[in-house]
C-alpha positions in Angstrom: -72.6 -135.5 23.9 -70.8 -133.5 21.3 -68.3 -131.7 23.9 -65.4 -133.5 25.6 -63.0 -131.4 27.6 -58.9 -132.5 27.1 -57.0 -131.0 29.5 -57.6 -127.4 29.9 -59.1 -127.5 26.2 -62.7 -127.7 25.2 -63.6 -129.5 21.8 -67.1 -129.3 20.2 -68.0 -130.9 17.7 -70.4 -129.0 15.0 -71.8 -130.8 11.9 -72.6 -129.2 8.8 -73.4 -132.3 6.8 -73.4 -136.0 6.9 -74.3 -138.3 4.6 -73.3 -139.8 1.3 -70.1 -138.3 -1.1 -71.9 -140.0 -4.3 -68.4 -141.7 -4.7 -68.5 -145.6 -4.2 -65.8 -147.1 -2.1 -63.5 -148.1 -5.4 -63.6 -144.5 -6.9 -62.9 -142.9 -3.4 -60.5 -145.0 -2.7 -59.0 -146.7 -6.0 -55.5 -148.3 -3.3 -57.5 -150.2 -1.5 -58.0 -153.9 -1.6 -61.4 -155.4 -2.6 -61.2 -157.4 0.1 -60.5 -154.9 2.7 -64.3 -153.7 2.3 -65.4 -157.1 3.0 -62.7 -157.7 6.0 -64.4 -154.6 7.6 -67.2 -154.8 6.4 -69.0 -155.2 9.5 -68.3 -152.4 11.4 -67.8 -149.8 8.3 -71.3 -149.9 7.9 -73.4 -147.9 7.7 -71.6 -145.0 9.3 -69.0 -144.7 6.9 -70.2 -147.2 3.8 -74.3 -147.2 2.7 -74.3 -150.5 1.6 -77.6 -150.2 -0.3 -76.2 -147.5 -2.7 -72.5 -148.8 -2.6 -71.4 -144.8 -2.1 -68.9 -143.5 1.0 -70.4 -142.0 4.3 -68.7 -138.5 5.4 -69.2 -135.7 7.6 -68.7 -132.2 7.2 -67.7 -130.7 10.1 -66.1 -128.2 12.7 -63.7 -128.1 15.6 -64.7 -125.7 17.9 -61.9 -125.3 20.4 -61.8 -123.5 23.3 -58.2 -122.8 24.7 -56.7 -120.1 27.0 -59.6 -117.8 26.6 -59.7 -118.1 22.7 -62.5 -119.6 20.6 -60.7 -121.2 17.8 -62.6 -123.3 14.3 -60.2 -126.3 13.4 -61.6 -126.0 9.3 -64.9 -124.5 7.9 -66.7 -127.2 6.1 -68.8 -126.2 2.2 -70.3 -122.7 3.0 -73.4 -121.5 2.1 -74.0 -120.5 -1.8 -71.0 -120.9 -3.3 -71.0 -122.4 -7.0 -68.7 -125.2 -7.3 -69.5 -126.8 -10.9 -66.9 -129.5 -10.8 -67.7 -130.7 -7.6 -71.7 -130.6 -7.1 -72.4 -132.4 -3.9 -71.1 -129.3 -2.4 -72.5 -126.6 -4.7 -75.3 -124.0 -3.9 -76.4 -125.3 -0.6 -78.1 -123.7 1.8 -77.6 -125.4 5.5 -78.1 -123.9 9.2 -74.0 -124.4 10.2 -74.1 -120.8 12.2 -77.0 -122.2 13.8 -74.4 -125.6 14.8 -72.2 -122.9 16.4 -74.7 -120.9 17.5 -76.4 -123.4 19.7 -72.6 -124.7 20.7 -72.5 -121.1 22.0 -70.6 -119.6 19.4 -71.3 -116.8 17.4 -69.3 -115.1 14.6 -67.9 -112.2 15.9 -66.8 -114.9 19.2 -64.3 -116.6 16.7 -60.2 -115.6 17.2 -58.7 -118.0 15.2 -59.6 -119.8 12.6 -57.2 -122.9 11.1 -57.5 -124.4 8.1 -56.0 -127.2 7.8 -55.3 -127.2 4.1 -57.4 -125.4 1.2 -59.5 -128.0 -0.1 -63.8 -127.2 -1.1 -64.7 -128.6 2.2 -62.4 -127.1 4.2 -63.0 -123.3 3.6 -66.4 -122.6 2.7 -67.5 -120.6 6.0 -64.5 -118.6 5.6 -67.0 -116.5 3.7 -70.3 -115.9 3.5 -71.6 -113.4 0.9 -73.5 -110.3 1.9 -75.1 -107.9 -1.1 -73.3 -110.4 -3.4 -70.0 -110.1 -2.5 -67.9 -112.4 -0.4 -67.0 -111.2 3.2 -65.4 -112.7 6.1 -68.5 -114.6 8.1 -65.9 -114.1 11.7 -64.9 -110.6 11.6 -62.8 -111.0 14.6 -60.9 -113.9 13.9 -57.5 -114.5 12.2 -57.5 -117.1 9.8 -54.2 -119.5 10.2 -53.2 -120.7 6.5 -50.3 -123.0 5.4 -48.5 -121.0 3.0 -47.4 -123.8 0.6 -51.3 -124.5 -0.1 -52.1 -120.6 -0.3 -49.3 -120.5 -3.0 -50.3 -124.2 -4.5 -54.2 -123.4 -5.1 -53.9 -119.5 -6.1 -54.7 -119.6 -9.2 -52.2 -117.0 -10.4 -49.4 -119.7 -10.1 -51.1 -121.9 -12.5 -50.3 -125.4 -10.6 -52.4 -128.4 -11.7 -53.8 -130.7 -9.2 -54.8 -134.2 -8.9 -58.4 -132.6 -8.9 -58.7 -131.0 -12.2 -60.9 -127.9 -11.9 -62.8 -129.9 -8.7 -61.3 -127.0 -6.6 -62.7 -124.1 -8.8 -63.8 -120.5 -7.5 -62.8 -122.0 -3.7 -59.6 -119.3 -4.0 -61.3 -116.4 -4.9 -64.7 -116.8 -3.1 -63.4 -118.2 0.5 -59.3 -117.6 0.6 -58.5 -114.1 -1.2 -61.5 -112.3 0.2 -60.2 -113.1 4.3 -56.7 -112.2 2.6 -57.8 -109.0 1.3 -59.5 -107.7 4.3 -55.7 -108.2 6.6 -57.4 -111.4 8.4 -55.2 -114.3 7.0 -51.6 -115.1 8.9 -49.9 -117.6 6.9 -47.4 -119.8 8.2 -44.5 -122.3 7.3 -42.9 -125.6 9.6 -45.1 -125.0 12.2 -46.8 -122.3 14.6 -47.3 -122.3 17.8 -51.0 -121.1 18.7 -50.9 -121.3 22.6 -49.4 -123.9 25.4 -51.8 -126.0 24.5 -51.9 -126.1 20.7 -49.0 -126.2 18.0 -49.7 -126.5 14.1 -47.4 -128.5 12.2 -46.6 -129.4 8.0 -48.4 -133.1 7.6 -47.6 -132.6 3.6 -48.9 -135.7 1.4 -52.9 -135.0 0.2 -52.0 -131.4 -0.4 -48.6 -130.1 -0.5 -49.7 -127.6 2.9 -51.9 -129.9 5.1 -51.5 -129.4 8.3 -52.3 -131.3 11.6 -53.2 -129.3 14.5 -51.4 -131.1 17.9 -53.3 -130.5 21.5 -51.1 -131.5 24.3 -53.1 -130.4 27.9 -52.2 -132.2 30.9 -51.8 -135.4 30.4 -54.0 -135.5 27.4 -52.8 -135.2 23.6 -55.2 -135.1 20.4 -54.2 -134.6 16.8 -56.9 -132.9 14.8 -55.4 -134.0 11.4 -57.8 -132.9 8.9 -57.5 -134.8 6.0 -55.0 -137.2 6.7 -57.8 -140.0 6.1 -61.1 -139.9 4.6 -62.4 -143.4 6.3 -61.6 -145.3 9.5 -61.0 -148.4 6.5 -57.2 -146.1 6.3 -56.6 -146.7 10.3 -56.1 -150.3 9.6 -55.0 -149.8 5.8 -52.7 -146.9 6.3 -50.7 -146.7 2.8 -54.2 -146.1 1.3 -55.0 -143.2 -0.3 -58.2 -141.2 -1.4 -58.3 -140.0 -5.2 -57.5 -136.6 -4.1 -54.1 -137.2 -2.5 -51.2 -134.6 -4.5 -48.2 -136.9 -3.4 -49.6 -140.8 -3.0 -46.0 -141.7 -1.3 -45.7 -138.9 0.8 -49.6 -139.1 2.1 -48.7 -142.9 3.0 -45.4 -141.5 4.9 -46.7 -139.0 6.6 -49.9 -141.3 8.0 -47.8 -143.7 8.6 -45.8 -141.2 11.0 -48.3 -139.6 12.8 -50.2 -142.8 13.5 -47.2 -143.6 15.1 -47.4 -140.7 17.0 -50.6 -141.4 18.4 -49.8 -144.7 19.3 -46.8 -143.5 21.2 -48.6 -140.6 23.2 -52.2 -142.4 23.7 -52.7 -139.3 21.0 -57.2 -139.2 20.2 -57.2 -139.0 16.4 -60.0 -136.4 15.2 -60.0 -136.7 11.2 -62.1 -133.9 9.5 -65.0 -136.2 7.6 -65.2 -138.9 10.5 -69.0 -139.3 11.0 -70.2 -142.3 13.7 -68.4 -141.3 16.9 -66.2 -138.7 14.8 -62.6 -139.8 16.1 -60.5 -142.8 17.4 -57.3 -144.3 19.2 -54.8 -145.9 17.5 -52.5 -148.9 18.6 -49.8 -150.7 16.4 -50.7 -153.7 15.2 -48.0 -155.5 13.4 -46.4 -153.8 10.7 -49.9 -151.4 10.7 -51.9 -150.0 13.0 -55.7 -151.2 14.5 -58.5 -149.1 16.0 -58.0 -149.4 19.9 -61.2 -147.2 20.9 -63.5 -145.2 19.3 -63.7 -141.4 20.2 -66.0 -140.5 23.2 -68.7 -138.5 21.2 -72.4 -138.9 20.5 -72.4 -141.3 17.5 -74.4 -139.3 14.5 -76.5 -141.0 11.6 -76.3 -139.8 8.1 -79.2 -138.4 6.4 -78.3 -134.4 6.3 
């Protein structure tokens, strides 16, 4: 099962990849404890650490909400073809995701909204797909919700350096400005309010726009937080952070916050690169927080 229903909103899950990040966990995640991997060992393994080639488990994947009528993509994954010579895992490939959202009933011209939660590589790539080599926009329907502060951070005419070097290169001209150009993209500041049932909200910290996406239905509540944290290891060691994080302290707050949140609300945590069973509950534990459930989808194996 890769559809749960929440309330009076639908979420699908649609994988574009899964499998290793050719990072190991000490590069990935250069905060965390040596012993933490150990500690956790047992249940990090093999869904989110391959412990035969010592290199982090991820997914790539989509959010297919269904809400009020809308269909709406909660990020876009790598993309097909784009050339991303700083960061190779993700460059030139050539996978079937419109076929994911095809067989989840979706096709392009069905999308209305598309969020992204911030403007990293894997985060954008289907915003575009190219057609007689130029980029277009692969939902011509849809308006794409983008967090102003990152559209101003990674354009490159504002020159800003990152934590990533030139890992982010082309990603702004081939999958933002295009879907700007064509009248598609709506950006948006403090939050926005989507529908009754969704709300974006600033969750600054790993990019100075990141965004979480709340779902509050009923009596059920989700946050689809992008992200927020690469590995479940960050549920139970929240104030570490990934190498890609802008602001270290203010990544560590603003987990720190919303984990709170979800332990307050009974809130379902859907991270962006979560393979296994792709989300979780939270509960305080002490001064940190624990993994109380995992989320109720199909658990996938790597391998793509």
């Amino acid at each position: 099962m890769q559809e749960i229903v929440l309330g009076d909103v639908t979420v699908t899950r649609v994988v574009e990849y899964y499998g290793s990040v050719e990072m190991s966990p000490d590069v990935f995640f250069p905060e965390a404890p040596e012993r933490a991997w150990r500690e956790h060992g047992s249940w990090l393994e093999p869904d989110f650490v391959d412990p035969a080639s010592n290199v982090c488990v991820s997914a790539i994947q989509t959010w297919v909400l269904r809400s009020e009528g809308r269909t709406i993509l909660v990020d876009t994954g790598v993309g097909n073809h784009k050339d991303r010579p700083y960061a190779p895992v993700w460059s030139r490939r050539d996978t079937d995701f419109l076929g994911g959202l095809q067989r989840a009933g979706v096709r392009p011209e069905d999308v209305d909204l598309v969020v992204n939660t911030h403007l990293h590589v894997d985060h954008v790539g289907w915003n575009t797909r190219l057609d007689d080599r130029a980029w277009v926009p692969t939902f011509p329907n849809a308006t794409y919700l983008v967090p102003r502060r990152d559209f101003d951070f990674w354009n490159p005419e504002n020159g800003h350096a990152s934590v990533l070097g030139r890992g982010n290169q082309n990603v702004f001209e081939d999958s933002v400005a295009p879907v700007h150009e064509a009248g598609q993209v709506r950006l948006w500041d403090g939050s926005h309010v989507i529908d009754r049932n969704l709300r974006l909200e600033l969750a600054p910290g790993h990019t100075p726009g990141s965004s979480v996406l709340a779902l509050e239905s009923g009596t059920d509540r989700a946050l689809f937080v992008g992200d927020l944290l690469h590995s479940p290891l960050q549920f139970v060691e929240a104030d570490v952070n990934s190498c890609f994080c802008e602001d270290p302290a203010e990544a560590r707050a603003t987990r720190r916050r919303l984990f709170g949140r979800a332990d307050e609300t009974g809130a379902l945590v859907l991270p962006a690169h979560l393979g296994g069973h792709g989300a979780a509950e939270v509960a305080r534990d002490g001064d940190g927080f624990a993994i109380k459930s995992w989320g109720p989808f199909a658990r996938i194996e790597g391998g793509a």
